[in-house]
N, C-alpha and C positions, 0 to 999 in steps of 0.2 A: 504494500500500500504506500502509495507515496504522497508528499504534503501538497495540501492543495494549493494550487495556483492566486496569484494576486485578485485575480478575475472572479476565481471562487470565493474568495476571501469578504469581497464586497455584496456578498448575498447575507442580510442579516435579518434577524427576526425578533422584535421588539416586545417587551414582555413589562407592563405599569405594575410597579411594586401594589400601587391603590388594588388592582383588578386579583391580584393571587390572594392581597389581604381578604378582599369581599368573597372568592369566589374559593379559595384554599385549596386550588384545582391547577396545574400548569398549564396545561390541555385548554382551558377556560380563558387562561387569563389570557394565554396568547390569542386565544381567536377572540376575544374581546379586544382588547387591544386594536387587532388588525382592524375588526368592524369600527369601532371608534377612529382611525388613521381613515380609513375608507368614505365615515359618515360625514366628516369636515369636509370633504371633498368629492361630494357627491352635486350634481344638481339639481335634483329632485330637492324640492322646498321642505316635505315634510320629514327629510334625513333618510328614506329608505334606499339600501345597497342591493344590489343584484350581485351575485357572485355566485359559480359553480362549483363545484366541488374538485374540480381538476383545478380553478383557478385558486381556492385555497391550498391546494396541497400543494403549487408549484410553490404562492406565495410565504407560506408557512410550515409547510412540511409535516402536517397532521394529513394520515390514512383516512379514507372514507370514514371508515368505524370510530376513530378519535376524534374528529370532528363530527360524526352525528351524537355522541356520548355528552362532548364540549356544549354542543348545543343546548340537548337536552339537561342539563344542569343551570346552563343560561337561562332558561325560559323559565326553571322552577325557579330559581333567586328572583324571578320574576328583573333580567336584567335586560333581557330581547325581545322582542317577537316579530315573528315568522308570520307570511305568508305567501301562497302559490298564485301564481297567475298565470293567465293564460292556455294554450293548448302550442306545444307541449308545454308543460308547467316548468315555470323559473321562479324561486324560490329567492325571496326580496329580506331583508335584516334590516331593524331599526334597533339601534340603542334607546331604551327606555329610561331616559335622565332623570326622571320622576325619583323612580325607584332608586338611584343612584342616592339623590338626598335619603330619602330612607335608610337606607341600609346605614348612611353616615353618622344617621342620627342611633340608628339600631348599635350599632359602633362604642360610640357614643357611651349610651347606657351599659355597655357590655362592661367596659371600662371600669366606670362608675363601679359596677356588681362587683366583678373581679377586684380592684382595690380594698372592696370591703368584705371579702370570699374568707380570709383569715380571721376576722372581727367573728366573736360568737353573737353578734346582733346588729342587723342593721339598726341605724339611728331611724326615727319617725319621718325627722324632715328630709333625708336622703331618700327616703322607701314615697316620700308622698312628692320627689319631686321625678323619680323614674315611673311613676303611677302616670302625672299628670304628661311627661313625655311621650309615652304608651298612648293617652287618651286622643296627645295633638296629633299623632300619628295617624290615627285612625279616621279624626275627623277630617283632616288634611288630603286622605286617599279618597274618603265620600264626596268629599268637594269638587274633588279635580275629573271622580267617573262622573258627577252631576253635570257638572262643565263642558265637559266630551258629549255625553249625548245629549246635552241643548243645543250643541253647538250641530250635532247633526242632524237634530232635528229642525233647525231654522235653515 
């Protein structure tokens, strides 16, 4: 086996500390990443990527199977979504920024919990201000699906 060429040398694959932290996944983070690199420079207004699956493996170097795995961990963190279009069908990627703040916020509190994991009791107003985190969170996500489908339905 011999070393690779300067030429080879220039082919790299980009990996966001943020995306391993949220997603604890390699596999994830690089094809998040990549969709993120992709979605800044896309022209489609509302961020959605076209991409094949031969186009990410040249790009990234994730197997069919590692990238439909990557995905499907993507879509439960609720960090993507996916849809098919057309005849034959091309399958479109949006990063879901929403859920980005969340999880930052999820994060966040985890933090909070973990510093206090050693303490034999949480304090009142620690426990009543990761309650009320929890609670903005939730009503933050009912706003934003109320928002979405007013907005389709007008």
């Amino acid at each position: 086996m011999k070393f690779p060429t300067d030429g080879e040398l220039k082919r790299t694959v980009t990996i966001r500390k943020a995306f391993f932290d949220i997603t604890q996944d390699i596999n994830a983070a690089i094809l998040l990443s990549q969709l993120d690199y992709w979605s800044k420079r896309t022209s489609n207004q509302e961020h959605w990527v076209y991409k094949t699956q031969k186009e990410l493996q040249e790009e990234i170097f994730l197997t069919p199977y590692q990238q439909r795995r990557a995905r499907a961990l993507l879509v439960k963190l609720n960090l993507i979504e996916e849809k098919c279009i057309g005849l034959p069908k091309k399958m479109y990627f949006r990063i879901k920024r929403e859920s980005n703040e969340q999880n930052e916020e999820h994060q966040e509190i985890k933090k909070m919990h973990d510093k206090n994991q050693n303490a034999t009791s949480m304090k009142d107003e620690e426990l009543a201000l990761i309650v009320k985190k929890l609670h903005q969170m939730r009503w933050r996500n009912l706003i934003r699906k109320i928002n979405k489908l007013h907005h389709l339905l007008i």
